[in-house]
N, C-alpha and C positions, 0 to 999 in steps of 0.2 A: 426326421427329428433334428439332425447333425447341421441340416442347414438351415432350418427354423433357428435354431439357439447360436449359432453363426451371425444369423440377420439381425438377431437382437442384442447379439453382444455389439454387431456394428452400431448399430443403433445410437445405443447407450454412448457408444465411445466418440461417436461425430457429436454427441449432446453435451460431452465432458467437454469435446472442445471449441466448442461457442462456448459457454461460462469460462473455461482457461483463459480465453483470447479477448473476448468482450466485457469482461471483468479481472481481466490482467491488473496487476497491481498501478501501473502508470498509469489505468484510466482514472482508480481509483481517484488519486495522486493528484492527477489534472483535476478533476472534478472537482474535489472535497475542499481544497480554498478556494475557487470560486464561488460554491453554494455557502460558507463561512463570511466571504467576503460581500457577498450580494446582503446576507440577512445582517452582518455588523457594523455596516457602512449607512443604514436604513434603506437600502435599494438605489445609492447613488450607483450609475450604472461606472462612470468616471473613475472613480474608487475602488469600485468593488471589480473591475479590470485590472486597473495599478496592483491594487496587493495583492490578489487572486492569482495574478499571473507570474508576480515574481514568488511565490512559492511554484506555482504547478511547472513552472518552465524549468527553475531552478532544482526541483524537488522529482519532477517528471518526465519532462521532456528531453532536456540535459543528457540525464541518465541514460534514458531508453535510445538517445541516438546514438552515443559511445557504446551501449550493450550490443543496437543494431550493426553496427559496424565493425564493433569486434570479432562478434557473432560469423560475418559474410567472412571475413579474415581469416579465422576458423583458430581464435583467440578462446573461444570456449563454446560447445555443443550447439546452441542454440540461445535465441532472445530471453527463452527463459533461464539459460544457465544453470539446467538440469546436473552436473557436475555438483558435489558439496566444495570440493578444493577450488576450482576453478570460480566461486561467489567473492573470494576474500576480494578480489580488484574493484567489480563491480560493488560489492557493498561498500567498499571505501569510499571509492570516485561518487558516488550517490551521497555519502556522508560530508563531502567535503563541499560538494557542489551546492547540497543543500545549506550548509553551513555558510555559505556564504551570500544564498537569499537570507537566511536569520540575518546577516549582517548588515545588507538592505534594509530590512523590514525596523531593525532597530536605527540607524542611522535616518532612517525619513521618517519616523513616529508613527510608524504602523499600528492598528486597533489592535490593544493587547491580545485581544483574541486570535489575531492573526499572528503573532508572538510565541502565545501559548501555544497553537498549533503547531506554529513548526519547531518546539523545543520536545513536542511531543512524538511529532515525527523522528527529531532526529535521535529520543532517549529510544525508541525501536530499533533504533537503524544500529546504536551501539550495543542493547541486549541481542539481536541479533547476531552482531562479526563474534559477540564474544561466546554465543551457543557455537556457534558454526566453525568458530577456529581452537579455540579451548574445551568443548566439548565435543567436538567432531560432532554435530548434530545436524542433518540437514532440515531443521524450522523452513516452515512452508512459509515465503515471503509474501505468498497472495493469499494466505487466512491472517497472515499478521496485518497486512496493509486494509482487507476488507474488514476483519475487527475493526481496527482501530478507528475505521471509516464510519462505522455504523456506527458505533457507539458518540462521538462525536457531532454527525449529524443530528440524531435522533435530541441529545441534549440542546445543542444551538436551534434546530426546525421543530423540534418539537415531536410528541410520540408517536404522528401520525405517521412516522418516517420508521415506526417498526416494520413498517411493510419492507422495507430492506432485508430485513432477517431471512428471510426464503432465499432469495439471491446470495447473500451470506453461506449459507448451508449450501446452496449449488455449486460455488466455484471451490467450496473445501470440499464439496462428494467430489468435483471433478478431479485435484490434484491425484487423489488416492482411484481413481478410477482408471486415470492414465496410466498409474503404477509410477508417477514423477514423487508422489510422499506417501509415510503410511500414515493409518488414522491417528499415530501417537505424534507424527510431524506436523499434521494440519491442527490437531486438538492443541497443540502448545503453541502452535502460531496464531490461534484464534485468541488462543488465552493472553498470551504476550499483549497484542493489539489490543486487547480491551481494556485490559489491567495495567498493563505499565505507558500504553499511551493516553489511555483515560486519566490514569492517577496524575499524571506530569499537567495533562491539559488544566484539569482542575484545582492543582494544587499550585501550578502557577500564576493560573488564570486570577485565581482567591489570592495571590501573592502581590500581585502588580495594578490589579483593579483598585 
């Protein structure tokens, strides 16, 4: 019996970790202005690489190579920066970094939507430092980033794109499966991402259109 439920707790735990890794927040990141930029450019592929890229590189890629190499350095646990104290660097350098594709995107007349996105990204990224450094909270940064993903999607592509939602729910069972958050860290990181980067997308988006 001891190694039947042995086998299936492994199981389960190599399954939490494909969803951790394959829907890590940076894939999100990368993806989500490109699939923005491809549908608000009208499918120019030209365009929708220009702006696409300067969020996902700036907003994604950036981030995760400084994380990667702080990480090997042994600057903090791991790529995920499973530590709460040890997030305050990485989420800054990720807010500055991005901060300064918004700066791009605005300086070359980037499609407001692309705009809106990444002020909505980066109103996350500041309710975030300020759970996590003034409330001592560890918010799960991969149910914030995949909210925020889906909900966002779903509006710009359309509802067919609630097929997302399963995936959604996978990589928040997985942080709490790992034991990297509990279901009250993933349930406010989901909430954060829907709600305050939803609200900014839209309420900018309505602001500048």
């Amino acid at each position: 019996m001891s190694s039947t439920v042995s086998r299936s707790r492994g199981g389960r735990r190599r399954f939490a970790r494909v969803a951790t890794e394959v829907l890590a927040p940076w894939v999100w990141a990368l993806g989500l202005p490109l699939v923005v930029a491809w549908q608000v450019t009208g499918h120019r592929a030209g365009a929708a690489l220009l702006w696409g890229l300067v969020v996902g590189v700036t907003g994604s890629l950036i981030p995760m190579a400084v994380i990667v190499r702080g990480a090997r350095r042994g600057k903090w646990d791991s790529h995920h920066v499973a530590n709460r104290a040890g997030r305050l660097v990485p989420l800054a350098f990720c807010f500055a970094s991005l901060a300064a594709g918004f700066v791009i995107l605005i300086a070359g007349g980037a499609p407001p939507e692309m705009v809106a996105l990444t002020a909505a990204e980066l109103a996350c990224l500041v309710v975030a430092l300020a759970i996590t450094s003034a409330l001592k909270f560890k918010i799960s940064i991969h149910a914030v980033v995949a909210a925020g993903a889906t909900v966002m999607l779903v509006w710009v592509c359309g509802p067919w794109l609630l097929l997302l939602v399963p995936f959604l729910a996978w990589v928040c069972w997985s942080r709490v499966e790992l034991a990297a958050h509990t279901a009250a860290q993933v349930v406010s990181g989901a909430l954060l991402g829907a709600v305050v980067g939803g609200a900014v997308y839209f309420g900018l988006l309505a602001a500048i259109s």
